[in-house]
PAZAPA-4460 file (N, C-alpha, C; in steps of 0.05 Angstrom, whole numbers, plus 32768, in hexadecimal, padded with zeros to 4 digits):
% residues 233
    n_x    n_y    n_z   ca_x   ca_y   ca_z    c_x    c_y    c_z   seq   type   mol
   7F05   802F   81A4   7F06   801B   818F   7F21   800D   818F     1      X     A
   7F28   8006   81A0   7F43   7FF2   81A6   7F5D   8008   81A2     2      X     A
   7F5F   8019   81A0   7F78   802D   819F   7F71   8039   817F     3      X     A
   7F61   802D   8175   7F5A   803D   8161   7F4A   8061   8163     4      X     A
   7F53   806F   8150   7F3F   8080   8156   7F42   8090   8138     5      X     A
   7F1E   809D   812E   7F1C   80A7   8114   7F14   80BF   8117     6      X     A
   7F21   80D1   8104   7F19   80F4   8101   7F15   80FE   80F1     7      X     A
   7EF6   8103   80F1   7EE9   8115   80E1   7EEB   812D   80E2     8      X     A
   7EF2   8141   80CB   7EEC   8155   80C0   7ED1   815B   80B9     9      X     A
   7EB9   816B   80C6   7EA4   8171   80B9   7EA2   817D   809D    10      X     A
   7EB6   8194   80A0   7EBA   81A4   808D   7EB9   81A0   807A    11      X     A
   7ED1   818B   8074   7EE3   8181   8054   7ED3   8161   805E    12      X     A
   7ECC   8151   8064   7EC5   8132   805E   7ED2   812A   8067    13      X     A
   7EEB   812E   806F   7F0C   811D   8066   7F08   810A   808A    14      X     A
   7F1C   80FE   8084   7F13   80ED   809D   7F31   80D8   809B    15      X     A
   7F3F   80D8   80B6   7F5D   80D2   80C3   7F4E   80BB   80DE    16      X     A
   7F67   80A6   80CF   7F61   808E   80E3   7F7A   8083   80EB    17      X     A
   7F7B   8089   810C   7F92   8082   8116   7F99   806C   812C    18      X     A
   7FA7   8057   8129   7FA8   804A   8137   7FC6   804C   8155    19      X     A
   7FC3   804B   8169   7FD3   8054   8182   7FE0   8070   8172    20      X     A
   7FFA   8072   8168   8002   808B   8168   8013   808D   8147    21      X     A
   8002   8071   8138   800D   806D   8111   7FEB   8080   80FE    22      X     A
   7FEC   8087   80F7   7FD8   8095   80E3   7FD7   807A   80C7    23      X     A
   7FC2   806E   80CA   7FB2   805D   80BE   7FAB   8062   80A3    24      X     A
   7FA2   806F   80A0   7F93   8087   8085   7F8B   809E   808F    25      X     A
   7F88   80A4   8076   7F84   80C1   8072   7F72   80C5   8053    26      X     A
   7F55   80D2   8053   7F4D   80D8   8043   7F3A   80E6   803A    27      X     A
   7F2F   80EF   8023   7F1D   8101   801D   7F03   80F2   801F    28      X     A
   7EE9   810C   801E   7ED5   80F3   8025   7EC9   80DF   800F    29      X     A
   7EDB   80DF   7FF6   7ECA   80C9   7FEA   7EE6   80AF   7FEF    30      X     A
   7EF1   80B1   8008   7F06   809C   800A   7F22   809E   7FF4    31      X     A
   7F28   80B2   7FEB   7F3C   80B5   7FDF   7F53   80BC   7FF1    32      X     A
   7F61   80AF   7FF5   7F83   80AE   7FFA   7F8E   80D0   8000    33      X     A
   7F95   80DE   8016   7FA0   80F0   8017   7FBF   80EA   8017    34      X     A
   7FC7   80CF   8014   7FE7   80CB   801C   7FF9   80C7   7FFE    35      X     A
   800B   80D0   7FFD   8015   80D1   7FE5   801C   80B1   7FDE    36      X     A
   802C   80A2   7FED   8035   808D   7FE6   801E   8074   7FE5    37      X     A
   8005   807B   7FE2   7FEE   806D   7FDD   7FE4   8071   7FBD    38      X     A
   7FE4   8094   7FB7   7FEC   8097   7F98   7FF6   808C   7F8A    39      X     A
   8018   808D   7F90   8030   807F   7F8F   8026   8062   7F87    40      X     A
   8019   8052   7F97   8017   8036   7F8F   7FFE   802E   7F7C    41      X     A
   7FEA   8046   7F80   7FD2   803F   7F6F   7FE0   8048   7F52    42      X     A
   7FF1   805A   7F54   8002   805F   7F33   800D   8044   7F26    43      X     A
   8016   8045   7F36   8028   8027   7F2F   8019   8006   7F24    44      X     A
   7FFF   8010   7F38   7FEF   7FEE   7F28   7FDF   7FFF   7F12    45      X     A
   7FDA   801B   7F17   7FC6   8022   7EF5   7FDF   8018   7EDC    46      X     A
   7FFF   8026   7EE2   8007   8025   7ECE   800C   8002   7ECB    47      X     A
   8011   7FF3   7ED9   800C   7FD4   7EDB   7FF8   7FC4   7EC8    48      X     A
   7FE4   7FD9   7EC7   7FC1   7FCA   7EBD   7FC2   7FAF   7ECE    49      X     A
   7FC3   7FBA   7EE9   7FB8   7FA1   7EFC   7F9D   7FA2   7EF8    50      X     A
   7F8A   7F8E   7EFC   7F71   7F83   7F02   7F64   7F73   7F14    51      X     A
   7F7D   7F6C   7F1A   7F74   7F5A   7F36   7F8E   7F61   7F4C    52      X     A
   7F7F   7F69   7F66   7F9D   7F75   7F74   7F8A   7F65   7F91    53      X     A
   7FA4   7F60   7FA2   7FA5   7F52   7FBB   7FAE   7F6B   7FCE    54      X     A
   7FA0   7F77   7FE3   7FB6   7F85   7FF9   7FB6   7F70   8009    55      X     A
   7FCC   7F7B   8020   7FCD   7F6E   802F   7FD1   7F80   804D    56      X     A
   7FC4   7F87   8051   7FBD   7FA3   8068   7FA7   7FB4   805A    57      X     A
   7F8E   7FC0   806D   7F7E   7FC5   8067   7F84   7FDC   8073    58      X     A
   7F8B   7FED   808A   7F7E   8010   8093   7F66   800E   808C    59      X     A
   7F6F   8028   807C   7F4B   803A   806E   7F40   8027   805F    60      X     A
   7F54   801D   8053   7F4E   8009   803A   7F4B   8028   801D    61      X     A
   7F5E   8035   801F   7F53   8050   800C   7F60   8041   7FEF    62      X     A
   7F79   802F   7FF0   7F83   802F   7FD0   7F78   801E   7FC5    63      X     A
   7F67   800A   7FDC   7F4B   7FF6   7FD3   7F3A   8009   7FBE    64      X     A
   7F31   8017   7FD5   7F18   8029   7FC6   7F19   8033   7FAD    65      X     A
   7F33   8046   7FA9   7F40   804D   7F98   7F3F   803F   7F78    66      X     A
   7F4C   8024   7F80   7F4E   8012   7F6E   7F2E   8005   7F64    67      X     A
   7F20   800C   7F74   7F0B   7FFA   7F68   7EF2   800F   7F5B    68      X     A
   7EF3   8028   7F64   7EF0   803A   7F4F   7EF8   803B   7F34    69      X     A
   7F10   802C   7F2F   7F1C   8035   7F14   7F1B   8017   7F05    70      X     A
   7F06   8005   7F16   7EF9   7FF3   7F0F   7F0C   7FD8   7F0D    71      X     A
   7F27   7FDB   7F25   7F35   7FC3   7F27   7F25   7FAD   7F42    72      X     A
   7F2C   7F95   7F3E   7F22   7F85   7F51   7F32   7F82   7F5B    73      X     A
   7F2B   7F8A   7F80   7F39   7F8E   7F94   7F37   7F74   7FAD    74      X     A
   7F45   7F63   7FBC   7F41   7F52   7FD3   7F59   7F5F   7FE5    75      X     A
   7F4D   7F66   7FFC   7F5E   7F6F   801A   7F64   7F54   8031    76      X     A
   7F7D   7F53   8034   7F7C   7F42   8052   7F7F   7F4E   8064    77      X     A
   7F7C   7F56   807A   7F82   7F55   8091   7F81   7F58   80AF    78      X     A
   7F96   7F47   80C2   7F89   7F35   80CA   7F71   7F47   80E9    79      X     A
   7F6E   7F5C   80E5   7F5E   7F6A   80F4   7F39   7F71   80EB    80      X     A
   7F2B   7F6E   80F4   7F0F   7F6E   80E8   7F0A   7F8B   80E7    81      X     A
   7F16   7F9B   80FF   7F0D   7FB1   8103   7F14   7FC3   80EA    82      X     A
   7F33   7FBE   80DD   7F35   7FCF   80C6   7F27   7FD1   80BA    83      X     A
   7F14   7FBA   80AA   7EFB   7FBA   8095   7EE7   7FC9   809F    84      X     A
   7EE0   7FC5   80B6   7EC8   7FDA   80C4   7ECF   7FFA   80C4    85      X     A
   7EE7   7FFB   80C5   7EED   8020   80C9   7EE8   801E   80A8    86      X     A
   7EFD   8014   8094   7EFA   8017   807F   7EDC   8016   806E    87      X     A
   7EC9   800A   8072   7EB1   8002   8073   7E9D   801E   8078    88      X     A
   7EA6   801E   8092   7E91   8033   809E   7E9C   8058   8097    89      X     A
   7EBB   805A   8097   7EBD   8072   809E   7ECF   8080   807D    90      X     A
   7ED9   8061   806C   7EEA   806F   8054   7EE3   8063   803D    91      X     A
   7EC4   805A   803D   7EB9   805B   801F   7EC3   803D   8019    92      X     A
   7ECB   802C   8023   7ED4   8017   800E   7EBE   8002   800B    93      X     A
   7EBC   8006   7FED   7EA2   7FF7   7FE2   7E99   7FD8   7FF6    94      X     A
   7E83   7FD6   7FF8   7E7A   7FBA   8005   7E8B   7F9F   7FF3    95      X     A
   7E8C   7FA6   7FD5   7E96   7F89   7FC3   7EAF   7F8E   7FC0    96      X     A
   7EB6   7F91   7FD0   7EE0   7F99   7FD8   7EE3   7F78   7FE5    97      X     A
   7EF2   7F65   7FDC   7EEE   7F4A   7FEB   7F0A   7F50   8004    98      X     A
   7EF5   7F47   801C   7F09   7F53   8035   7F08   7F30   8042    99      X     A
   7F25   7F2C   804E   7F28   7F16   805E   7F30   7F1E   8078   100      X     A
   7F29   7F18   8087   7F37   7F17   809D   7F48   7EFA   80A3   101      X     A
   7F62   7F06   80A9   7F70   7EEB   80A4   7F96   7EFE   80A5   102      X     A
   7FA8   7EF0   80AE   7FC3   7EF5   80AB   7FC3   7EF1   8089   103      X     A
   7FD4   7F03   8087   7FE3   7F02   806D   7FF4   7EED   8054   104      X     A
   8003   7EE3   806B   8011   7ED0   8063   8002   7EB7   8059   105      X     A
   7FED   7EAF   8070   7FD4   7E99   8075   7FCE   7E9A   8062   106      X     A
   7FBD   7EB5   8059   7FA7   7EAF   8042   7FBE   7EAB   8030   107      X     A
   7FD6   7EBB   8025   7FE2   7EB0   8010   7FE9   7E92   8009   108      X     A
   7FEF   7E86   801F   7FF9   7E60   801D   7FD8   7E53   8019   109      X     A
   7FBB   7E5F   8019   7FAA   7E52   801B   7F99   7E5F   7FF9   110      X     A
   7F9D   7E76   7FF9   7F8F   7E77   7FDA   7FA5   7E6A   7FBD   111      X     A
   7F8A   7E61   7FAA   7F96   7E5A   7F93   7F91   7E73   7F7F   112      X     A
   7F8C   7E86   7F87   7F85   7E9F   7F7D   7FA7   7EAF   7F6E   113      X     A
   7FAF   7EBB   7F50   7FB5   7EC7   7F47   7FBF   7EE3   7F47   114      X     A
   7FC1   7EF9   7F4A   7FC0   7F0F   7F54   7FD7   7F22   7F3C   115      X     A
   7FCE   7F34   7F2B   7FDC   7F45   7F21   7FF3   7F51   7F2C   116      X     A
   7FE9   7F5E   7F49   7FF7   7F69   7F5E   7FF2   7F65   7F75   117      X     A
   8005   7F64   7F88   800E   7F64   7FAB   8005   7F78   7FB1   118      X     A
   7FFE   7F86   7FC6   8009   7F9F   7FDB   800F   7F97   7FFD   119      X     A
   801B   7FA0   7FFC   8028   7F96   8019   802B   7FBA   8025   120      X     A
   8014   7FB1   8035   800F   7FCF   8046   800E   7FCC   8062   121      X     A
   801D   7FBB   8072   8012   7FAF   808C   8021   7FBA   80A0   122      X     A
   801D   7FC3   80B6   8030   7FCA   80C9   801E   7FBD   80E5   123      X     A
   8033   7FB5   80FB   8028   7FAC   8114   802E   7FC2   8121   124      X     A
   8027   7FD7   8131   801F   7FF0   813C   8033   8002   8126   125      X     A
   804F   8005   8129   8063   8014   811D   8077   8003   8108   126      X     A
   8071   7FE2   810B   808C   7FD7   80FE   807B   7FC4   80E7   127      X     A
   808F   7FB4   80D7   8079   7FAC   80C1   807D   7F92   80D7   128      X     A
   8073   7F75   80D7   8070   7F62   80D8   8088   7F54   80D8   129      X     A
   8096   7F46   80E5   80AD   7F34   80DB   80A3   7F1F   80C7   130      X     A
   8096   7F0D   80C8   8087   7EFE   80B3   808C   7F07   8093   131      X     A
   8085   7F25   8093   8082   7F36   807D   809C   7F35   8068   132      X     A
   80B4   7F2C   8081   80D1   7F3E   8072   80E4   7F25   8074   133      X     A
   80DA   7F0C   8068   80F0   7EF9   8063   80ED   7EF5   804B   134      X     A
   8103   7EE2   8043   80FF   7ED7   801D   80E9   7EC4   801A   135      X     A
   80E4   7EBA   8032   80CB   7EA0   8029   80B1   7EB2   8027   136      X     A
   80A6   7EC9   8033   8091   7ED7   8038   808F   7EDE   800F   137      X     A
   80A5   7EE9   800F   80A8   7EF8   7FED   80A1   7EE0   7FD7   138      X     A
   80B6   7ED2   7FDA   80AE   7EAD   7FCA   8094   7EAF   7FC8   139      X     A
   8087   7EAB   7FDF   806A   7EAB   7FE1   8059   7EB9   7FD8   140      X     A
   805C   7ED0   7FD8   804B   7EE9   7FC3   804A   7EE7   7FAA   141      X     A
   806C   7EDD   7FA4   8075   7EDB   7F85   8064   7EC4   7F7E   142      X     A
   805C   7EB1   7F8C   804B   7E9B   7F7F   8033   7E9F   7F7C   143      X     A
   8022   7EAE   7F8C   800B   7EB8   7F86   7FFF   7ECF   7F70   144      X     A
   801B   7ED7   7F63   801F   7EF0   7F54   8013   7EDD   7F3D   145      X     A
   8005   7EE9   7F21   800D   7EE4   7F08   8021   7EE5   7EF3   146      X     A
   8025   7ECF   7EE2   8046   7EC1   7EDB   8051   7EE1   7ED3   147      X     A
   8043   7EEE   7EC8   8042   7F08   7EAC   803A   7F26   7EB8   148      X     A
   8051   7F37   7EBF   8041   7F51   7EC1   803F   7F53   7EDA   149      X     A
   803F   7F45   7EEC   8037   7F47   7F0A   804A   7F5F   7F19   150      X     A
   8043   7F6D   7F2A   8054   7F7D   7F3B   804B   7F7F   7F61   151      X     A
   8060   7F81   7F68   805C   7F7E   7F88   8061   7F99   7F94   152      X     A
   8057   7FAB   7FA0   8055   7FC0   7FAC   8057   7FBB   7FD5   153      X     A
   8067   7FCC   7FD7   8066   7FC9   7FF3   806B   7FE2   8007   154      X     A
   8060   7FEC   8016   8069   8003   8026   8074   7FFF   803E   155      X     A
   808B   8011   803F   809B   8014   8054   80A7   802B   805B   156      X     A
   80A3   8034   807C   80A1   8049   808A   80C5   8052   8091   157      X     A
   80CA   8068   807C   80F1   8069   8089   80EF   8081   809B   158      X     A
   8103   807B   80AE   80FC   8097   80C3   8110   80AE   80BB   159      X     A
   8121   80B1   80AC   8135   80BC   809C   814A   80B8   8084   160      X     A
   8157   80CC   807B   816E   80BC   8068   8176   80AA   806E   161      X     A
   8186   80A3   808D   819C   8090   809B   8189   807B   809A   162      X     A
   8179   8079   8097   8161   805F   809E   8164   8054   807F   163      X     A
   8171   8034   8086   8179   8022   8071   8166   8008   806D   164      X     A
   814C   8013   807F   8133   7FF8   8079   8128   7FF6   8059   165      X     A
   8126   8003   804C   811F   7FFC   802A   8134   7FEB   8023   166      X     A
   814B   7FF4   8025   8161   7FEF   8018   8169   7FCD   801F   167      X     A
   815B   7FCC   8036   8163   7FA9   8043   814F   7F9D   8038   168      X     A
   812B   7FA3   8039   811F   7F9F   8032   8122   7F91   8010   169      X     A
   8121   7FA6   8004   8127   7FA7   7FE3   813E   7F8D   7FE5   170      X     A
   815C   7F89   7FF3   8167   7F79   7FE8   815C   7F65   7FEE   171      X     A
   8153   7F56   7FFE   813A   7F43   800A   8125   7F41   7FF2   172      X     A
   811D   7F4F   7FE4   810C   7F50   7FDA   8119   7F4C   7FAE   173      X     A
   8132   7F4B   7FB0   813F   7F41   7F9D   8146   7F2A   7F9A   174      X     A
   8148   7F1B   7FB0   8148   7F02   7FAC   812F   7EEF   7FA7   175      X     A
   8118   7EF9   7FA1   80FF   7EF3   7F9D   8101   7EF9   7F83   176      X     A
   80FE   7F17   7F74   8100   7F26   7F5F   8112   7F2A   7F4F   177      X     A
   8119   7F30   7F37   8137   7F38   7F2F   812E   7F4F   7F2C   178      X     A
   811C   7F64   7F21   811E   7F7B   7F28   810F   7F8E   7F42   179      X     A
   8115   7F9F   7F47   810F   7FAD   7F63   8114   7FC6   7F70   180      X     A
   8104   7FD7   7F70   810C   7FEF   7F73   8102   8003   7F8B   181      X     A
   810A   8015   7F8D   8106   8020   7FAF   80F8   8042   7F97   182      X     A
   80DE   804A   7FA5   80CE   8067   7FA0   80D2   8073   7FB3   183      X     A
   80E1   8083   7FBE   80ED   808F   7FDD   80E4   80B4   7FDC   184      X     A
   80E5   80BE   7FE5   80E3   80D9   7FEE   80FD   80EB   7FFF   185      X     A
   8114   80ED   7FF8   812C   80F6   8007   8127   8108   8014   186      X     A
   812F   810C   8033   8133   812A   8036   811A   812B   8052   187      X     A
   8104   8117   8050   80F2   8119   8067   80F3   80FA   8075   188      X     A
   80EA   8109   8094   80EB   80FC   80A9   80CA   80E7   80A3   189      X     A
   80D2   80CD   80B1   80B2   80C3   80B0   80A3   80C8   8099   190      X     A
   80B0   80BA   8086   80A6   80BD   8072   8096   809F   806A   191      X     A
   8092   8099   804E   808A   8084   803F   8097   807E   8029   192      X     A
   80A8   8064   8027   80B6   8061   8008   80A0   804A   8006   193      X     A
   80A3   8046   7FE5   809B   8033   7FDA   80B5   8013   7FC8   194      X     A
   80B2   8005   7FD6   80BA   7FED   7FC9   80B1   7FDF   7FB4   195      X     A
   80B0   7FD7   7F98   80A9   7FC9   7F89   80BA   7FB8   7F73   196      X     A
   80B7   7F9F   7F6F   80BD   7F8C   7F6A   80A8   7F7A   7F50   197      X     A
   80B3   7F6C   7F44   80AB   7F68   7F2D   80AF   7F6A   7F0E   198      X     A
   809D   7F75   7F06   8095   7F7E   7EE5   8097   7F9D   7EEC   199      X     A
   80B0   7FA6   7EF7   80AD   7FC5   7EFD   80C7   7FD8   7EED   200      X     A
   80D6   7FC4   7EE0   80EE   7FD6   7ED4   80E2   7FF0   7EC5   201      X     A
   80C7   7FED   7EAE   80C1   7FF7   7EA4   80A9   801B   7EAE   202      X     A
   80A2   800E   7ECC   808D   8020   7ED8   809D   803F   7EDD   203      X     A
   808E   8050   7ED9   8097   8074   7ECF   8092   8074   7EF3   204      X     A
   809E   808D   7F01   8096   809C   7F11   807E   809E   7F17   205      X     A
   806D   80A0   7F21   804A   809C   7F26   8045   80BD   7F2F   206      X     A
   802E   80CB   7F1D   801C   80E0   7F26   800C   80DC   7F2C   207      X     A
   8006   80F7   7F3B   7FE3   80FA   7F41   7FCD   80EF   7F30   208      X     A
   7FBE   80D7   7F2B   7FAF   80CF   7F1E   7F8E   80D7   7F23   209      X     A
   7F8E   80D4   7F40   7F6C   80D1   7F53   7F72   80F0   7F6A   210      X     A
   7F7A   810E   7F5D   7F6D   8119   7F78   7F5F   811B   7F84   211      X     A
   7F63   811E   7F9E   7F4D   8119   7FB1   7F3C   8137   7FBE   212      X     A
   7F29   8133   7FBA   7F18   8152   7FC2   7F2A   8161   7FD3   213      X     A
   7F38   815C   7FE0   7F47   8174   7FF1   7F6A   816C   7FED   214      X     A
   7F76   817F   7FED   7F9B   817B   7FF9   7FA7   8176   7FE4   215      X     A
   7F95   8176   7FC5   7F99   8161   7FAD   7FB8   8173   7FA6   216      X     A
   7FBD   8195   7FA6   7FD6   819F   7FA7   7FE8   8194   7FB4   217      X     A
   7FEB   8192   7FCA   8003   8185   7FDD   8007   816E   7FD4   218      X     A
   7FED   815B   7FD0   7FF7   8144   7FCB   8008   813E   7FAD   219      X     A
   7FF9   8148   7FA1   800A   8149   7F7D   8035   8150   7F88   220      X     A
   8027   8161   7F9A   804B   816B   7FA3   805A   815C   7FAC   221      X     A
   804C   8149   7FC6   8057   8137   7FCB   805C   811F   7FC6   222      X     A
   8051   811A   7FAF   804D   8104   7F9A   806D   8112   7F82   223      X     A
   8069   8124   7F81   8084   8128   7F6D   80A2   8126   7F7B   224      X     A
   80A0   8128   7F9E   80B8   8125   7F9D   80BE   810E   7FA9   225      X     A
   80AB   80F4   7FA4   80B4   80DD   7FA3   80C9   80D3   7F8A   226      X     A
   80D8   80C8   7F92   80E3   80BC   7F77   80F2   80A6   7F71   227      X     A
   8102   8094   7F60   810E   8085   7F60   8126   8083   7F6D   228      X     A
   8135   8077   7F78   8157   8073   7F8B   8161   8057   7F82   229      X     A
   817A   8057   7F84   8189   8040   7F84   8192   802F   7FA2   230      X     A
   8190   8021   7FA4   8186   8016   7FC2   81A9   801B   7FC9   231      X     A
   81AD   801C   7FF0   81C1   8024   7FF3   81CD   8013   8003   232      X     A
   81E6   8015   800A   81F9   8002   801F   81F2   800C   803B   233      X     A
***
């Protein structure tokens, strides 16, 4: 399947989709999220009361699924067809999930569409997108955002402490926003922080909201030792 490849667990449901040698998703079999920093962001638009949310990277499509269980209206871009089909076929995400195939950026300069919240989940095999990480890309989001309340979520992969990609990111992402904050995990390699921007001064630390039939211990764990940081030099 083009360097893609998906693994089922008979046992437990759960089912891992990996593309060349990045892990895509990961989840239980009703499509729930085994990854903490997917929690992490579905916390963040419950405590939001988003309603209308944009991704912009599909995988599993699991914080789609997620989200539209808890009865938010969900639209995915991106720009690969095949994601929607794994997601489709192998991680539960409802048929009335509105999926585009289309670059990111594109569909943003072409809808007149609103959006509570952003997610920016996109990586090109291991790196995010250059496109992704200038001030005009952010401008751009910020216009598609709603005036009130809106928040932008974004993930990004640090390979250690010494690794200062949030921290460039985030200031990049201040000149769009006036507030902005980094959800990091200290202490592990290859990890997942979370970036968000917006209506976020006020958002708490994010729990376990949706466990998922299996790992739901670890994950609660690894969900607690995410936490807030002050971005660094």
């Amino acid at each position: 399947m083009n360097g893609s490849v998906i693994v089922q667990d008979n046992a437990t449901g759960g089912v891992s989709y990996w593309e060349r040698n990045t892990n895509q998703s990961a989840a239980d079999r009703n499509g729930v999220s085994l990854g903490d920093y997917i929690h992490a962001m579905y916390g963040f638009l419950r405590q939001a009361r988003a309603r209308h949310v944009l991704m912009i990277g599909c995988g599993g499509g699991t914080l789609a699924t997620m989200l539209h269980a808890s009865g938010v209206k969900v639209a995915i871009v991106d720009i690969s067809a095949l994601s929607f089909e794994i997601a489709l076929r192998y991680f539960q995400l409802p048929q009335d999930v509105e999926c585009h195939v289309a670059d990111g950026a594109a569909f943003l300069r072409r809808t007149r569409a609103r959006y509570d919240a952003i997610v920016l989940d996109a990586y090109d095999d291991e790196a995010i997108p250059n496109q992704f990480l200038k001030i005009a890309f952010f401008n751009l989001a910020k216009s598609r955002m709603a005036a009130r309340g809106a928040i932008f979520l974004m993930n990004i992969i640090v390979a250690d402490d010494d690794d200062r990609t949030p921290d460039r990111i985030a200031r990049l992402m201040g000149q769009t926003w006036r507030a902005v904050r980094l959800l990091d995990s200290d202490g592990y390699e290859n990890r997942n922080c979370v970036a968000l921007a917006g209506a976020v001064k006020a958002l708490r630390k994010p729990r376990l909201l949706m466990p998922p039939q299996r790992c739901a211990k670890k994950l609660a764990a690894d969900l607690k030792a995410m936490d807030f940081r002050k971005l660094r030099a």
